[in-house]
N, C-alpha and C positions, 0 to 999 in steps of 0.2 A: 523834662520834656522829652518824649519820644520822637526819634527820631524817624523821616520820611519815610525809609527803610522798613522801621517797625511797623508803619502805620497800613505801608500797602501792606503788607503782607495781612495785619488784623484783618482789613480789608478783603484781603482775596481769599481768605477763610469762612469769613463770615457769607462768602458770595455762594461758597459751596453746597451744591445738592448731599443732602447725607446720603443717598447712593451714591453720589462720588466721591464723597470722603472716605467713605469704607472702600468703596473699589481701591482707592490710592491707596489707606493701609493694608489692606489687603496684598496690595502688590508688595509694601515695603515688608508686610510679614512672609510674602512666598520668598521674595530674596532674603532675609536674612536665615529662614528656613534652611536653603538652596547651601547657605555659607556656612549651615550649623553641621549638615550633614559631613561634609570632608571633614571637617575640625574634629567629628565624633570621632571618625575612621581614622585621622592624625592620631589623636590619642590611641585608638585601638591598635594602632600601629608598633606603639610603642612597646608590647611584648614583641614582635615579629623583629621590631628592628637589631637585636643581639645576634641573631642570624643572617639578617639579610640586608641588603642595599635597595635599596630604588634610584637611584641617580646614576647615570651614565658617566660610565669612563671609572665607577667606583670598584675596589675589587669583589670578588668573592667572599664571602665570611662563611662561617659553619654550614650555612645554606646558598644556594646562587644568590648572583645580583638579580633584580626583578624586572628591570629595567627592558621595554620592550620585550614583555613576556605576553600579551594577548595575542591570540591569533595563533602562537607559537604550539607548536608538541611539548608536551610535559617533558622535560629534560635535554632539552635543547642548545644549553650553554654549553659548550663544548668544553672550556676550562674547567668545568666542574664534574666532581667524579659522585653521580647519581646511584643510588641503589639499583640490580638489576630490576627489577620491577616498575620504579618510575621510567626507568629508559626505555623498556619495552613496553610498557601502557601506549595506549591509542588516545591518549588523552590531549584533548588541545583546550588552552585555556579561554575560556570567555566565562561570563557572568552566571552561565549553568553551574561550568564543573570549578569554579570558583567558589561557589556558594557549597558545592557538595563535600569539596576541599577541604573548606573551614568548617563544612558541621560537623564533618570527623572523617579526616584523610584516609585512613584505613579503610572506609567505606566504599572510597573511589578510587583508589589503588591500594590494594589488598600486598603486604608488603612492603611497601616505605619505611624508610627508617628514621623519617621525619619523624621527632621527639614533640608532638605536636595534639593534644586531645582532642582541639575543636572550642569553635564557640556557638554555645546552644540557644543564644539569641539571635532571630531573623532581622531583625532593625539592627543589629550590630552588626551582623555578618554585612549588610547590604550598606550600609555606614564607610566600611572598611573597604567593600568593592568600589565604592565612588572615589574612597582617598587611591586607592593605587590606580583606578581607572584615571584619573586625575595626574599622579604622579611619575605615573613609570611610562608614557606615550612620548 
């Protein structure tokens, strides 16, 4: 026997306009969407993270901590000893020269010594700006 529970709810499904069932999956597919993307960028993170931190108060490793790096000038941490070229760039990070960053750093600062070739996928690149956009504020 099913229970009241089960019955409204048959009920409140079968009351549904199919434009608003699709609108509601619709929403439940933008959010899970919204949840896939950082998760992508986590994983893609995962080559980055042998060099680098994202969490505050973490130290430095081969590369800075990331940790509150938007808005900042390219080579900003002061604990960390940058190649002349990253220090002297005019470069200040947001979603631009982060994406230019990762297509191929040498492209955007000519001279780094980031050991680093790029990722040549735009959905990954931009996967990866959400997880640190996410992570390092």
């Amino acid at each position: 026997m099913a229970s009241v529970g089960t019955k409204f709810a048959k009920l409140a499904i079968r009351s549904l306009t199919p434009a608003l069932l699709v609108t509601l999956l619709a929403g439940s597919f933008q959010a899970a969407m919204a949840q896939a993307v950082p998760d992508k960028g986590e994983r893609l993170f995962l080559r980055c993270r042998t060099c680098h931190e994202v969490a505050a108060g973490k130290p430095n490793k081969v590369g800075p901590n990331l940790h509150g790096f938007w808005g900042q000038k390219a080579g900003h941490v002061e604990q960390f000893k940058y190649s002349d070229a990253m220090r002297e760039s005019s470069v200040v990070w947001n979603e631009e020269t982060m994406d230019a960053w990762l297509t191929r750093p040498t492209s955007l600062i000519s001279g780094t010594t980031m050991a680093f070739v790029g990722i040549p996928d735009k959905a990954d690149r931009d996967a990866l700006i959400a997880y640190l956009r996410r992570v390092t504020n």
